[in-house]
C-alpha positions in Angstrom: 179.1 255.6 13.5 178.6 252.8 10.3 177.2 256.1 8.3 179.8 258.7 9.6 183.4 257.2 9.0 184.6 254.5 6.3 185.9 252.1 8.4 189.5 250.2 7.8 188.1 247.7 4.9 186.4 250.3 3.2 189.0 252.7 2.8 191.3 249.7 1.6 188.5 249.1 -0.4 188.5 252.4 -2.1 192.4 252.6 -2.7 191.7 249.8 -4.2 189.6 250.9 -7.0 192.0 253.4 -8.0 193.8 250.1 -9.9 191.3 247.9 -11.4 194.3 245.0 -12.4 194.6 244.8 -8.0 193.7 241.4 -7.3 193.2 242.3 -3.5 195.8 240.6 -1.4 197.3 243.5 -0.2 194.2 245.0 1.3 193.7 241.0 3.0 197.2 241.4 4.2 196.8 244.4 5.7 193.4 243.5 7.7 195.7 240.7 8.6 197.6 242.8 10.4 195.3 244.6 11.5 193.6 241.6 13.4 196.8 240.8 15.3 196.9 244.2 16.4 193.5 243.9 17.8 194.4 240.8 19.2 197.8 242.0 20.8 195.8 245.4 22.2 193.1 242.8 24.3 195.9 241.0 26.0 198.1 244.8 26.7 194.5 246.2 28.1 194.0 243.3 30.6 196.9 244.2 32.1 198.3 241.8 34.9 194.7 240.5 35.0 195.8 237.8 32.9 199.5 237.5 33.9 200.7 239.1 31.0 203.1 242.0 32.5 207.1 240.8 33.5 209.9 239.5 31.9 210.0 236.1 30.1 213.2 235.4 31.4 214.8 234.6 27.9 216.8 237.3 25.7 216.1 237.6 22.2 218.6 237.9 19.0 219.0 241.4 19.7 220.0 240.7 23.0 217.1 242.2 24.4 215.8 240.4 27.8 212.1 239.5 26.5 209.0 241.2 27.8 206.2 238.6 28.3 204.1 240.3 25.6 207.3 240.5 23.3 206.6 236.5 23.2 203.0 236.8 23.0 202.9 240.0 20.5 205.2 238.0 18.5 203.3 234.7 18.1 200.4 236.2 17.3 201.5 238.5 14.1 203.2 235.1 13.1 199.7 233.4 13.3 197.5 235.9 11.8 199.7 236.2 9.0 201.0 232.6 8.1 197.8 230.7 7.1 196.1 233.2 4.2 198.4 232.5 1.6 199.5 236.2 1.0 203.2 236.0 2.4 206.4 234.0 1.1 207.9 234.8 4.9 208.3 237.1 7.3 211.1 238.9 9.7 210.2 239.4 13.1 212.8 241.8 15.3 212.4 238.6 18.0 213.6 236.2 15.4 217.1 235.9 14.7 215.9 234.0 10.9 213.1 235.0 8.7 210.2 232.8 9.8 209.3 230.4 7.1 205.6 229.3 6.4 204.5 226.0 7.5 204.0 223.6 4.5 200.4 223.3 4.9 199.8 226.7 4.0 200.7 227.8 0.3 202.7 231.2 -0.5 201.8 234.2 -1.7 203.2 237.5 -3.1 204.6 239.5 0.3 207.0 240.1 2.4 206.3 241.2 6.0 208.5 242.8 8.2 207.7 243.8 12.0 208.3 244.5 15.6 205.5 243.3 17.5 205.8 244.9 20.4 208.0 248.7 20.4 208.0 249.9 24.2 207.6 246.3 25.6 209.8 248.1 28.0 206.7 250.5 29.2 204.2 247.8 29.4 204.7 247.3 33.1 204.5 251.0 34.0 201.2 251.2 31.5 202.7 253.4 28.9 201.9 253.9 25.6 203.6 251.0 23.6 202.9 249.5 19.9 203.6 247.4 17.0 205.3 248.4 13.6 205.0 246.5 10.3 206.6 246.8 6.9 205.1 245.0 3.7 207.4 244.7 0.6 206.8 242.3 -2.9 208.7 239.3 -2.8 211.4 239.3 -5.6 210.7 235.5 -5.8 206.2 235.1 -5.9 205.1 231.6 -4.4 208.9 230.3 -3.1 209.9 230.5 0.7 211.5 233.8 1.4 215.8 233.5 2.2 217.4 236.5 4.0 218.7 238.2 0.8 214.7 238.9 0.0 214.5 241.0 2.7 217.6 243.3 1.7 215.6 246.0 -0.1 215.7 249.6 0.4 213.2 251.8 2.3 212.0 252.8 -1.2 210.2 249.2 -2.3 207.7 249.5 0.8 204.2 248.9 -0.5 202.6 249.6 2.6 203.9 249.9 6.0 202.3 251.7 9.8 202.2 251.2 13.5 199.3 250.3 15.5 200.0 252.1 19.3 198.1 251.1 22.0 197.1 253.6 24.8 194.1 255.1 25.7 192.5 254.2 22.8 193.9 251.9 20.0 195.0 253.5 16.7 196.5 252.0 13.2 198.6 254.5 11.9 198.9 253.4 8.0 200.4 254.5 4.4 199.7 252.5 1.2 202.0 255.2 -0.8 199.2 257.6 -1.1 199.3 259.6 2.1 198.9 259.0 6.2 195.7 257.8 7.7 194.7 257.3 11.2 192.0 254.4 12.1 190.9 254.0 15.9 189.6 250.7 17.4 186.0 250.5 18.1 186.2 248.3 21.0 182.4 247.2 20.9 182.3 246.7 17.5 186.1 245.5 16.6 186.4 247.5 13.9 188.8 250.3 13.4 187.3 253.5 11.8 188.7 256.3 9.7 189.5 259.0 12.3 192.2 261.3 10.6 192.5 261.3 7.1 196.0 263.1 5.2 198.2 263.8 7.8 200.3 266.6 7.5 203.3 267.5 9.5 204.1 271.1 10.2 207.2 272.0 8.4 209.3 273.6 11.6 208.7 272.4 15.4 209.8 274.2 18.7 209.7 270.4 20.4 212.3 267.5 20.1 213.2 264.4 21.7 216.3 262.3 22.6 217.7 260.2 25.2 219.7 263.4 26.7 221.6 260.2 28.9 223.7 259.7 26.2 225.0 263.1 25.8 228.3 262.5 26.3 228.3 259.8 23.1 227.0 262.2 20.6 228.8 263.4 17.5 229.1 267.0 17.8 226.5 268.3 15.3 223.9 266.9 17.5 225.3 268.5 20.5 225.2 271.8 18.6 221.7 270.9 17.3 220.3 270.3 21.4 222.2 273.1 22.4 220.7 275.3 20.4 217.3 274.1 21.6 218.3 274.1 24.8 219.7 277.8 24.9 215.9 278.9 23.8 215.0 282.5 23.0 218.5 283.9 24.3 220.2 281.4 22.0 220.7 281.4 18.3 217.2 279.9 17.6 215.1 282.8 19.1 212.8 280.7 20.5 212.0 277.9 23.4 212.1 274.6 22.5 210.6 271.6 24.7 212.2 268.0 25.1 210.2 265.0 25.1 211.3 261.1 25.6 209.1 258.4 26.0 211.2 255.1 24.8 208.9 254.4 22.5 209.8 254.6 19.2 205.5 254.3 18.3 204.5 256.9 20.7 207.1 259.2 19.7 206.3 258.4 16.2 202.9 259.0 17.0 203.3 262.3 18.9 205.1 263.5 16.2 202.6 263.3 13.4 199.9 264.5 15.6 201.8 267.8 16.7 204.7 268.4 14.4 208.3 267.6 16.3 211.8 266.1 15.6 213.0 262.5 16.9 216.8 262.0 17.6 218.4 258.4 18.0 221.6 258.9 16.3 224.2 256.9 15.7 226.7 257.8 18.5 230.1 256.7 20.0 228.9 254.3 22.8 229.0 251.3 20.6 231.6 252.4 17.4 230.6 248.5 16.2 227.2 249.5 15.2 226.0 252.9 13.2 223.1 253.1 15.2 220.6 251.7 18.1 217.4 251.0 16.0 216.6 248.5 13.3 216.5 249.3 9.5 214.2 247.1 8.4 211.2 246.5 10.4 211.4 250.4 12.4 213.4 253.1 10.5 212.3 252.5 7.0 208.4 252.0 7.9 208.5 255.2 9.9 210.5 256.8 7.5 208.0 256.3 5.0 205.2 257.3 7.0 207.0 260.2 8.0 208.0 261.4 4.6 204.0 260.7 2.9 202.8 263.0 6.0 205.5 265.7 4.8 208.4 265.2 7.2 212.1 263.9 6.4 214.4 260.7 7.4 217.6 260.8 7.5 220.7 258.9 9.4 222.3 262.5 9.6 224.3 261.7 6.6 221.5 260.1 4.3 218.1 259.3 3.5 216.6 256.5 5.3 214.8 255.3 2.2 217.4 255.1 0.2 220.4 252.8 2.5 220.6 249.5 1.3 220.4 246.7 3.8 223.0 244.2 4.4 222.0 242.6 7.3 218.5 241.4 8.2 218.8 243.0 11.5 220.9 245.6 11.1 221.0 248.8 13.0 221.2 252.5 12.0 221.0 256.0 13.0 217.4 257.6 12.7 216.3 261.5 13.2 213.0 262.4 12.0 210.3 265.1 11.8 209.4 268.3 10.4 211.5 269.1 7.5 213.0 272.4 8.5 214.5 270.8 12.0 215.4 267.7 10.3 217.8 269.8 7.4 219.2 271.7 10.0 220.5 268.6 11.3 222.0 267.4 8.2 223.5 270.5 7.7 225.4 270.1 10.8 226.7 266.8 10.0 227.5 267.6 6.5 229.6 271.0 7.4 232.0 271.8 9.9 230.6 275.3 12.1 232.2 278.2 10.6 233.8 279.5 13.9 234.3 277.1 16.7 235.2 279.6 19.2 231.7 281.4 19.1 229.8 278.7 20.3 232.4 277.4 23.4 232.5 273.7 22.6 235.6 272.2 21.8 234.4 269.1 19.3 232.4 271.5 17.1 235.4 272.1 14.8 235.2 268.2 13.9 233.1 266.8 11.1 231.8 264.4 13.2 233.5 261.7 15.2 232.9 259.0 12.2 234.2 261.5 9.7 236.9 260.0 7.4 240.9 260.0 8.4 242.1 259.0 4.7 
């Protein structure tokens, strides 16, 4: 196995040749990571063996009733990743405040951004679940990170990925040059090379979305999952298939291994918020993994990469995927349908239910 694959370090390694002024800290931060996600896969794999599965009885800043594992997930990214000098802080999505490094330890270059456990809600029905991260360069080197460090665009990621854990344990990963897939060893801890340049098809005939909140969608989605849904006797020509796991990982996942389109768009359930997921530490990671392997990232209206944040928590639309599917959808926001009456649906004629009044 040593002699077939490079494993994690060496291909980190390798990228790293390719600038001879690197002084290296990435590549520690990132097998920082890396640890924690071995760490947080042990504890998921034993299961209620350990106690780990059910709620902690406490809700978090997003005013999310916390998983056991959220807890544990959470303290151990914070852990692997505070003592090595590399980071000026991080933001954790179970942390209402970026978390500031003890004073023992001295700063480094970073910031890093994660969720530590996506799907917590799966855990007890043994679903595929994961972690996401995000690492960006700290506009002030050495000094502990405030909230306004944080605020950069989808566009300043150095590296970002997802480690998912199911039947076996994979780190999805981009340093800017490309996707690259590394699965656990479990005897030997390390995680090997296993798919190198991923490449996502550029049309799909499978999507996903949480068809429950139908009757909240703005109508170019409707007209989007309709047309999937009518199949080969609709205007598509063709059958599509609908997937949902609750996962934003798996789906992620499932995604760049097949080729697909991810819905969770902003909607009119909550008209407070322009969306369910968070920008910072689980649109813009994906979306940059997405858009090395290929795909596009949008909010319907925009490119994921390039919204500027203005709240360390904030929220936002997210579709994703193969780049034909995900233009289509764009298109729909961006232009009312020609001819309403065709296609039977009374909201079609609308720009969308966020469009402008002025």
């Amino acid at each position: 196995m040593l002699t077939e694959r490079s494993t994690l370090t060496q291909f980190l390694i390798e990228e790293r040749r390719r600038y001879p002024d690197s002084s290296g800290e990435l590549n520690s931060l990132i097998l920082d990571v890396a640890l924690a996600c071995k760490a947080i896969a042990k504890r998921i794999a034993s299961g209620a063996l350990t106690g780990v599965l059910g709620s902690a009885e406490v809700t978090n800043v997003q005013g999310e009733k916390q998983q056991k594992l959220d807890v544990l997930a959470n303290d151990i990214f914070l852990r692997a990743n505070e003592w090595g000098g590399l980071v000026t802080g991080m933001a954790s999505e179970e942390l209402e405040d970026p978390y500031l490094i003890p004073r023992k330890y001295p700063r480094g270059k970073y910031l890093l951004t994660f969720d530590p456990l996506d799907g917590s809600s799966n855990i007890d029905v043994n679903v595929s679940d994961g972690s996401i991260f995000s690492i960006l360069r700290s506009p002030t080197p050495g000094v502990d990170a405030k909230v306004e460090d944080f605020l950069q665009p989808g566009t300043e990621q150095v590296a970002c990925g997802y480690a998912i854990y199911g039947p076996s344990t994979m780190i999805v990963l981009t340093v800017g040059r490309g996707v690259h897939g590394f699965t656990l060893d479990p005897h030997l801890g390390e995680f090997f090379l296993t798919r190198q340049d991923i490449t996502l098809p550029e049309s799909t005939a499978e999507f996903a979305i949480n068809s429950s909140n139908g009757r909240f969608w703005e109508p170019a989605v409707v007209r989007y999952v309709d047309e999937c849904l009518a199949g080969k006797s609709g205007p598509r020509g063709k059958d599509f298939n609908m997937r949902w796991v609750a996962s934003l990982v798996a789906e992620t996942h499932r995604v760049l291994t097949r080729g697909g389109v991810f819905l969770y768009p902003r909607d009119s359930k909550d008209m407070s918020i322009e969306g369910r997921l968070r920008l910072l530490y689980e649109a813009n990671p994906i979306a940059f993994l997405i858009e090395q392997a290929g795909g596009r990232a949008t909010t319907g209206r925009e490119r994921i990469l390039d919204v500027k944040p203005s709240q360390l928590h904030q929220r936002i639309g997210f579709i994703f995927g193969s780049r034909q599917e995900v233009e289509r959808i764009e298109h729909y926001h961006s232009a009312p349908v020609e001819d309403p009456e065709e296609l039977d649906h009374p909201l079609y004629a609308l720009r969308g239910l966020f469009r402008d009044t002025a």
